[in-house]
N, C-alpha and C positions, 0 to 999 in steps of 0.2 A: 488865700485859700480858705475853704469856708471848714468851722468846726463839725464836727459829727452833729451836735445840739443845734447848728444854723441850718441844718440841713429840711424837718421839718416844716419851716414858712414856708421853704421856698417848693415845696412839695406839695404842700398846701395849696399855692398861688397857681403850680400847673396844674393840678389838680381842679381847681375850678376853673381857668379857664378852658381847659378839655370839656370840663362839663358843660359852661355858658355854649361854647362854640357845636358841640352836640344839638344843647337845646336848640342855637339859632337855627342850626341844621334841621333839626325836626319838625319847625315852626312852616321853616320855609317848604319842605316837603306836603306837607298837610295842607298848607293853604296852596300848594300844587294840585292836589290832588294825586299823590302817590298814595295806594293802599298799604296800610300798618306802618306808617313814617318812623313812629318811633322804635319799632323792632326791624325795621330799614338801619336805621343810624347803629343800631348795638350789633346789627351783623357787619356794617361798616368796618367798625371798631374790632371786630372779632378778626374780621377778615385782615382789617390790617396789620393786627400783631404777627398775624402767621406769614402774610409776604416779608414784612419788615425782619422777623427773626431767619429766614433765608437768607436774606439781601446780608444782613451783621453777620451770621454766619461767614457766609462766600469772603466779604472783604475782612476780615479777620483770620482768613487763611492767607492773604495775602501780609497782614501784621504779622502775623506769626513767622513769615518766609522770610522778611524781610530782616528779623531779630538773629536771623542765623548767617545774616551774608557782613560783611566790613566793607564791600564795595557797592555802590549803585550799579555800576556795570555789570557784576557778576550777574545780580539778580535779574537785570535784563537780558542776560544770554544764557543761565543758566537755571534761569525759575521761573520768571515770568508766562514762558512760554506753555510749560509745564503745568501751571496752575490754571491756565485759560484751559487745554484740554483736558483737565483731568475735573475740570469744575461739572455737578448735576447740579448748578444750580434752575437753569432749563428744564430739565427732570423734575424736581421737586417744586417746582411753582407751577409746572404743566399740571399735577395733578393736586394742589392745593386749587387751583382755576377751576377746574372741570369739576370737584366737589361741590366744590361753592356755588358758583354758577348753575349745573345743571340741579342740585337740589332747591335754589333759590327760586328759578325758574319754575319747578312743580309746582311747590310751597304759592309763589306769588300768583301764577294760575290759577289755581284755585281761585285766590282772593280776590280776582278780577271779573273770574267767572261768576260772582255769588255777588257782587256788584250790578248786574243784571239779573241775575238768577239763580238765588240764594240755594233754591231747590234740588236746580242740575249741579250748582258746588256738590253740596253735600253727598248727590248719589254718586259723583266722577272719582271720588276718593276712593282708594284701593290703599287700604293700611294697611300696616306695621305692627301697629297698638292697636287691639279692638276695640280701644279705650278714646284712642287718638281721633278729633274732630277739625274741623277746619284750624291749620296750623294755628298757633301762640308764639313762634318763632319762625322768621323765615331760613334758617338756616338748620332748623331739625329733617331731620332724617326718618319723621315718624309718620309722612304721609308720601302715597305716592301715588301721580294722577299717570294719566297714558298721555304721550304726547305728539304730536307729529316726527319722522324722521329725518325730517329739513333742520327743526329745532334742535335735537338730537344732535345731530353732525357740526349744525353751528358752536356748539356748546364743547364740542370737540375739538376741532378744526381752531374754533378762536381761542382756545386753552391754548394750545398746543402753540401758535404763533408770540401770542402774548408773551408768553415764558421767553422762548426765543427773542424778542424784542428786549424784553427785561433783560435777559443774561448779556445779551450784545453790548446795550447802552453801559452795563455796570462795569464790562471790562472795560470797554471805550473811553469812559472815562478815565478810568487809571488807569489807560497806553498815554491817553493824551497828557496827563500829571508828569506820566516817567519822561517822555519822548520830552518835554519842557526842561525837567527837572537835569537828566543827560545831558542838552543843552547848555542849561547855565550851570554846571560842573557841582549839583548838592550832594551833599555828602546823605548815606542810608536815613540816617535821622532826620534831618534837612526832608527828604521826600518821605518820611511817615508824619511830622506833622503835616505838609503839605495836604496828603490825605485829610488826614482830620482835621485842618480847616477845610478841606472843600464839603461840597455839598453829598457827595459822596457816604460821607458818615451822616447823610441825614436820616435814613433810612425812613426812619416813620413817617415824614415828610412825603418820601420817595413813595412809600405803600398806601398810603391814603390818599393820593393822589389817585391812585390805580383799583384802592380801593372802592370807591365813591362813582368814581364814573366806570368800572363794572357791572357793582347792583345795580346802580341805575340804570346800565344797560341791561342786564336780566329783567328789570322792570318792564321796558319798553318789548322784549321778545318776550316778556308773561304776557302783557296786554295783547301784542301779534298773533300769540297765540289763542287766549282766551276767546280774541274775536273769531277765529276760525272755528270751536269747540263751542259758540253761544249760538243757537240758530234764531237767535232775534235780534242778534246783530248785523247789521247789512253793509254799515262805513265804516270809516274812521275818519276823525279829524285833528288834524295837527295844532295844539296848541302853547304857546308860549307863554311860559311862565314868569321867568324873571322879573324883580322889581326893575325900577332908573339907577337905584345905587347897587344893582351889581354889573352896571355894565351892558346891558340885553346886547346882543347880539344882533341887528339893525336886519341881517337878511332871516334871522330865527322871528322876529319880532314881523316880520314880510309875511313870512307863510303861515303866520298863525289863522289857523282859520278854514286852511285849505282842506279840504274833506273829498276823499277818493271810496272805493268798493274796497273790501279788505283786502280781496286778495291783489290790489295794485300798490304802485309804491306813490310817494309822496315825488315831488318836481321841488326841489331844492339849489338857488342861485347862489354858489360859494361865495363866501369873502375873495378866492383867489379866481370868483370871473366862469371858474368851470361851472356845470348843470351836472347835480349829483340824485340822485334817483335810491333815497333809502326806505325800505319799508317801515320804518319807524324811528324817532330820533335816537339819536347815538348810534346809530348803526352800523356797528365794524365792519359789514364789506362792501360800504358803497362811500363810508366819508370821513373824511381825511381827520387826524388826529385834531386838529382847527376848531374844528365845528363839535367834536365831540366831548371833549376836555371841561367838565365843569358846566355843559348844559345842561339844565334842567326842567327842559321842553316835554311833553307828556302828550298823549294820546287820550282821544274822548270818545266814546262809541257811537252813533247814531244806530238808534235800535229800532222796531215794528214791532206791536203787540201781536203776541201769537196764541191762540186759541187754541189749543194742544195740550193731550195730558203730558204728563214725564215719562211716562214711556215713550211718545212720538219723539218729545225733542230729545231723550237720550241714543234712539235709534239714530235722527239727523245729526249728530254729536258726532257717532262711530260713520256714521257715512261722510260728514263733514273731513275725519281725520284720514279714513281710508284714501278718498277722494286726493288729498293734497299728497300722501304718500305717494302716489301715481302720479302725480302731477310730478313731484318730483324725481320719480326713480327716472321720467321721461327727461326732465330736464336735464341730470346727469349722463344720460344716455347721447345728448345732444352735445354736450358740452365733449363726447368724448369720440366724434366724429370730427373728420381732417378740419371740417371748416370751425368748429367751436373752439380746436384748439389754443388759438390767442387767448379767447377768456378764460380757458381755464390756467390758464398761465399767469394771467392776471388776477384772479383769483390767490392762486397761491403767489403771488410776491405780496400780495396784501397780508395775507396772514404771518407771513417772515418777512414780517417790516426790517427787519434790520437785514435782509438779505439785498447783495448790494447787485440784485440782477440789472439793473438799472446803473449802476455805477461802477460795475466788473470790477476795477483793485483800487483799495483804496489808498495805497502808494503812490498812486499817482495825480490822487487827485489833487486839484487847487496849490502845487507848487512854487511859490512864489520866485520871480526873476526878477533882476535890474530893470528902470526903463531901456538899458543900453543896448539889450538884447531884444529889442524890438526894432528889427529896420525900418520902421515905419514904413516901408512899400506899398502903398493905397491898396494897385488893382496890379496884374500880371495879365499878359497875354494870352490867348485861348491856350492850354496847354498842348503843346506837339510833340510828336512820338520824335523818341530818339534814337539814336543809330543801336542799341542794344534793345530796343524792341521791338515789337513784331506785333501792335495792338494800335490798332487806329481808332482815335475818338471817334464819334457819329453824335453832330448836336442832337437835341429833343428839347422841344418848345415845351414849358408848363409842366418838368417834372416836380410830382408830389412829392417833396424832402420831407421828411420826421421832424414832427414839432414836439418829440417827445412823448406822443400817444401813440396807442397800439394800432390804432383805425386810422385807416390814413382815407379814407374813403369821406368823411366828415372834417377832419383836423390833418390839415399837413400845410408847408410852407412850399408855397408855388414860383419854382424859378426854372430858368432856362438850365438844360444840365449838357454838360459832355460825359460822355458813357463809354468805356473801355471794355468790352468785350473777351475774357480769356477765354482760352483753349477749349476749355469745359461749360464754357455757357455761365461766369458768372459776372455777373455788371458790377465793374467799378467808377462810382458814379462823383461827379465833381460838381458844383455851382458854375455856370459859365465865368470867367470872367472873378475867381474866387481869389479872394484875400491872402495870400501866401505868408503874411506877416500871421494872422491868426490863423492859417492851416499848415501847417509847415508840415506835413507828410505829404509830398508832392507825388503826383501818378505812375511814376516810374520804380519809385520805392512799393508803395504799395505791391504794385503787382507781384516784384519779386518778393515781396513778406509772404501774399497770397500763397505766390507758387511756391514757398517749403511750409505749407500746410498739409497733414496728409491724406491722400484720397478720401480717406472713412470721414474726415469732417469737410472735404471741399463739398459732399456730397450733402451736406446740412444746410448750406447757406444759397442763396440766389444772387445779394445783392452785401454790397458793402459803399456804405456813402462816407467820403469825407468833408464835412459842413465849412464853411468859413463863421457859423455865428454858436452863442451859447447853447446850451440845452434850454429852452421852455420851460422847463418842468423841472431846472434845478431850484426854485425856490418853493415848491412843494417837498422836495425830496431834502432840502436845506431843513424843513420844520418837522419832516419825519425823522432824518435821524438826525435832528440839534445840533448842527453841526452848522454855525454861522458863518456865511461866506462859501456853502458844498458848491462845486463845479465839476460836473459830470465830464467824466473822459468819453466814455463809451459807454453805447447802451446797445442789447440786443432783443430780437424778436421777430416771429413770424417771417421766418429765415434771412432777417436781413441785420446785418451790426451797423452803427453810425457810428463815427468820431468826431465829439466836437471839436468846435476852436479849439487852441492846443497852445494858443500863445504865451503861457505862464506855464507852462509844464517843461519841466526840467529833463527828465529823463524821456530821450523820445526814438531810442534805438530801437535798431529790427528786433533784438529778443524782446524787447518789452512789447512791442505791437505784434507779435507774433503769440508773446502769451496771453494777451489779452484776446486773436483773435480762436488761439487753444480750448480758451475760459467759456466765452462765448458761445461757439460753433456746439463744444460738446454740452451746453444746456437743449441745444436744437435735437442732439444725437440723444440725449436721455428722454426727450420726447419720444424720441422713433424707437426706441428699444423698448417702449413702455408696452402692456398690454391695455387694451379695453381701457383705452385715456390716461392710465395711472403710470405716471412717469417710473422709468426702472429703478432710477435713485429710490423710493418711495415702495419696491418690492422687497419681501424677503430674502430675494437671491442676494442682493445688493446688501443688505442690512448682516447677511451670513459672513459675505466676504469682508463686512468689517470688521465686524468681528473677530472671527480668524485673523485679521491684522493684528488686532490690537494684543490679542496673547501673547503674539510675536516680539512688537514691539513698543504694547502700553500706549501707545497714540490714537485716538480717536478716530484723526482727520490726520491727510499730507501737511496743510498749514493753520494756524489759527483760523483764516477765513474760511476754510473749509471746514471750521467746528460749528459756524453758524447754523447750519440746519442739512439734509441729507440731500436736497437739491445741490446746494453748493459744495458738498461732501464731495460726489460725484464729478463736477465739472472741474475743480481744483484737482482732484485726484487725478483726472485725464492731463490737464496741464502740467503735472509735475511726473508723470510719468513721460512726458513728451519730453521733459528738457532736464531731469536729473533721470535718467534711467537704469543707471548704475547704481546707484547710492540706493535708487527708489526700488530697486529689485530684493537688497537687501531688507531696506526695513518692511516694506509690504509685500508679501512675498502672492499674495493671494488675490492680490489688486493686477498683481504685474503676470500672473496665468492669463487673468481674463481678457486684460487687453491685451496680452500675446497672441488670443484667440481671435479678437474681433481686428486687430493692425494688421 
């Protein structure tokens, strides 16, 4: 153990190496070409002490919990749960985000602007301080420019997921600690060091990680901006910064170079094969955490000289900004008509990454079995109706299956299907000739799962497929939520659910497919109850009735999953009012009116 006097050096020695690794930081920004690098790095640093002391906070309520139980078990049945809902860590990193970022954003605008056009900087400033000149920090508060309402909402919208994403990943971790620790029978102490050796207590690791590729995404949407707000800026080009020793990124090191109109986006060829389309690098709603993480790719203007005084181009500035606001309130407007639905659905599972719309419960994912409970059965016979049912397949040559994207119109997996037909017009659809070793929810079960669904949601869905192969896109969804080895059970959308292969899933009864297809169906139903695009979950009616719950009964959500974000609030709430109704009437007394009103 080191003495009080040995403490010193060693404070010392992190001490300068925080500072060498700043400097390396700010070395490498600057010969980037990022504007004010070095007041980039000290808001880094700012910004990360404040995620980091949330993040210590949050898991130090779980220290604390754990000092007051003698059993591991107690605290997992009697606290754990308790502490996941009753946690603002979400709340309080939502709006540490949305500070940070949208004043960054200003601040760095400017400095982008005045990189072309020192002039139109100076006069775009609307201060604070009469005193106050183009920022000296990009995290003061002492200038304010006007900015697009695209920008605006991005700066909102990806606060608000981010936090969500953070608070998920930090429980997930320690469920997955306790759920190990349970396991191999450790005693309370046994799982609090466990904690503190894992990475969990790294905190500042955790923050600076999140730190660093934030600003630098505020960098990238100050440039975005700026170029819309310069009227002698006419492109952009994409370029790549990184040296050979950190690694470049081979498809970032591809497009460097690429140069488009501003208001278009970049053609970007993922590491995982897909074509992603961001208007600027790092850009949270078009690219996957992969490409984003630790890039330090940068944007270069291509300008025209312009012959105008500053009053014309401050006039084209306000027209420039007016113009995109239209552009967008249209785009919105779009997104909120029948057909734009799927994107905007896809939109928001982006921003509540850790929302498991794509993986419905995570109980059941990835289960591990014996090899012995694999019949090996290759292929099985076309499937035929049986004396208890009353639904005849009808083949169809070249049906388009789900290859895990929304558009099946471009991406889907083309096989021959059999299609079952219920009462009500909804297809349940099979691969001809499908695997029953790895589908083992065979067409007769289904059906009858289907038929005790209840009308209000058979009315949500069109189509229900059960796949014989993996999800596509569980090893995107494996690197979004860090979760090595994820295997998608079910995913749903644009009224239809898929189940994949199923051959390592353990539990595979009717109640469990039946709430998965509860879970599902009412994410479709909170679409339909929404107003003018905005999902109901996502209204104040919706947010009242939680409320009133929670006075009742101090619970947030029905389950832990449903603390996730107020999408999944909703769908889990409808699930757990379908199959604890009793119990659930008790404790939510105000969930259980409204769906008395709509069942």
């Amino acid at each position: 153990m080191l003495r009080d006097h040995d403490c010193g050096p060693l404070l010392k020695s992190l001490n300068a190496y925080i500072a060498k690794a700043d400097a390396e930081l700010t070395d490498t920004l600057e010969d980037a070409g990022f504007a004010v690098a070095d007041e980039t790095v000290k808001e880094i640093s700012a910004f990360e002490r404040l995620v980091a002391a949330c993040l210590k906070k949050d898991t130090m309520v779980v220290m604390d919990a754990l000092k007051e139980c003698d059993d591991l078990l107690v605290f997992a049945e009697n606290y754990w749960q308790s502490i996941k809902m009753e946690s603002t860590l979400a709340e309080e990193l939502e709006v540490i985000f949305y500070d940070e970022i949208i004043t960054c954003v200003m601040n760095l605008t400017v400095e982008y602007i005045a990189e072309v056009d020192p002039e139109l900087a100076e006069a775009s400033i609307i201060t604070k301080n009469a005193e106050a000149t183009i920022s000296k920090s990009i995290g003061s508060d002492e200038l304010h420019i006007e900015i697009t309402q695209r920008t605006t909402y991005w700066a909102k919208t990806w606060s608000e997921g981010l936090a969500e994403v953070m608070q998920l990943n930090s429980h997930k971790q320690i469920e997955d600690l306790l759920t190990t620790s349970l396991e191999q029978g450790h005693s309370v102490t046994e799982f609090a060091k466990t904690i503190m050796d894992s990475g969990i207590r790294d905190e500042y690791y955790r923050a600076r990680r999140v730190a660093q590729t934030e600003l630098l995404t505020a960098h990238s949407a100050a440039q975005q901006e700026s170029y819309i707000q310069t009227p002698a800026v006419k492109k952009k080009m994409w370029r790549h910064t990184g040296s050979h020793k950190n690694e470049p990124r081979p498809n970032h090191v591809a497009i460097s170079g690429q140069t488009v109109p501003v208001d278009e986006p970049f053609e970007l060829m993922g590491d995982d094969g897909g074509i992603y389309y961001p208007m600027y690098p790092r850009d949270p709603e078009e690219l996957p955490a992969g490409e984003r993480i630790n890039c330090k790719c940068i944007m270069q203007s291509v300008t025209e000289s312009l012959d105008m005084t500053l009053e014309e181009r401050m006039e084209m500035q306000r027209q420039a900004i007016a113009e995109d606001d239209g552009k967008w309130e249209e785009e919105l407007k779009a997104k909120r008509k029948a057909e734009g639905e799927a994107n905007l659905r896809e939109a928001e599972a982006k921003l509540s990454g850790q929302s498991f719309t794509n993986t419905t419960n995570s109980d059941i994912m990835n289960a591990p079995i014996g090899d012995s409970d694999n019949t090996g059965n290759d292929k099985k016979d076309l499937p035929k109706t049986t004396a208890n049912s009353t639904v005849t397949p009808v083949n169809e040559s070249d049906y388009a299956f789900s290859n895990g994207f929304r558009d099946r119109s471009t991406n889907a997996v083309i096989k021959d299907a059999l299609i079952y037909e219920t009462t009500d017009g909804t297809k349940i659809v099979y691969p001809a000739n499908y695997n029953s070793a790895m589908q083992r929810i065979d067409p007769e079960r289904a059906i009858n799962i289907y038929n005790d669904l209840p009308d209000k949601l058979k009315e949500q869905i069109d189509s229900i497929e059960f796949v014989d192969y993996k999800n596509p896109q569980d090893s995107y969804w494996a690197s979004r939520y860090k979760k090595k080895g994820f295997t998608s059970f079910a995913t749903g959308g644009e009224r239809s659910v898929t189940f994949w292969a199923n051959d390592k899933v353990i539990d595979l009864s009717d109640s469990k497919i039946l709430g998965v297809l509860h879970h599902e169906t009412a994410h479709n139903w909170d679409e339909a109850l929404g107003v003018n695009g905005v999902r109901f979950s996502k209204s104040r009616e919706w947010q009242n009735i939680v409320n009133a719950d929670y006075k009742v009964c101090k619970l947030k959500a029905t389950t832990s999953y449903g603390a996730t974000n107020m999408i999944e609030n909703f769908a889990d709430s409808v699930k757990s009012y379908l199959e604890f109704a009793n119990d659930f009437s008790d404790q939510f007394p105000n969930r259980t009116s409204f769906f008395e009103g709509e069942f």
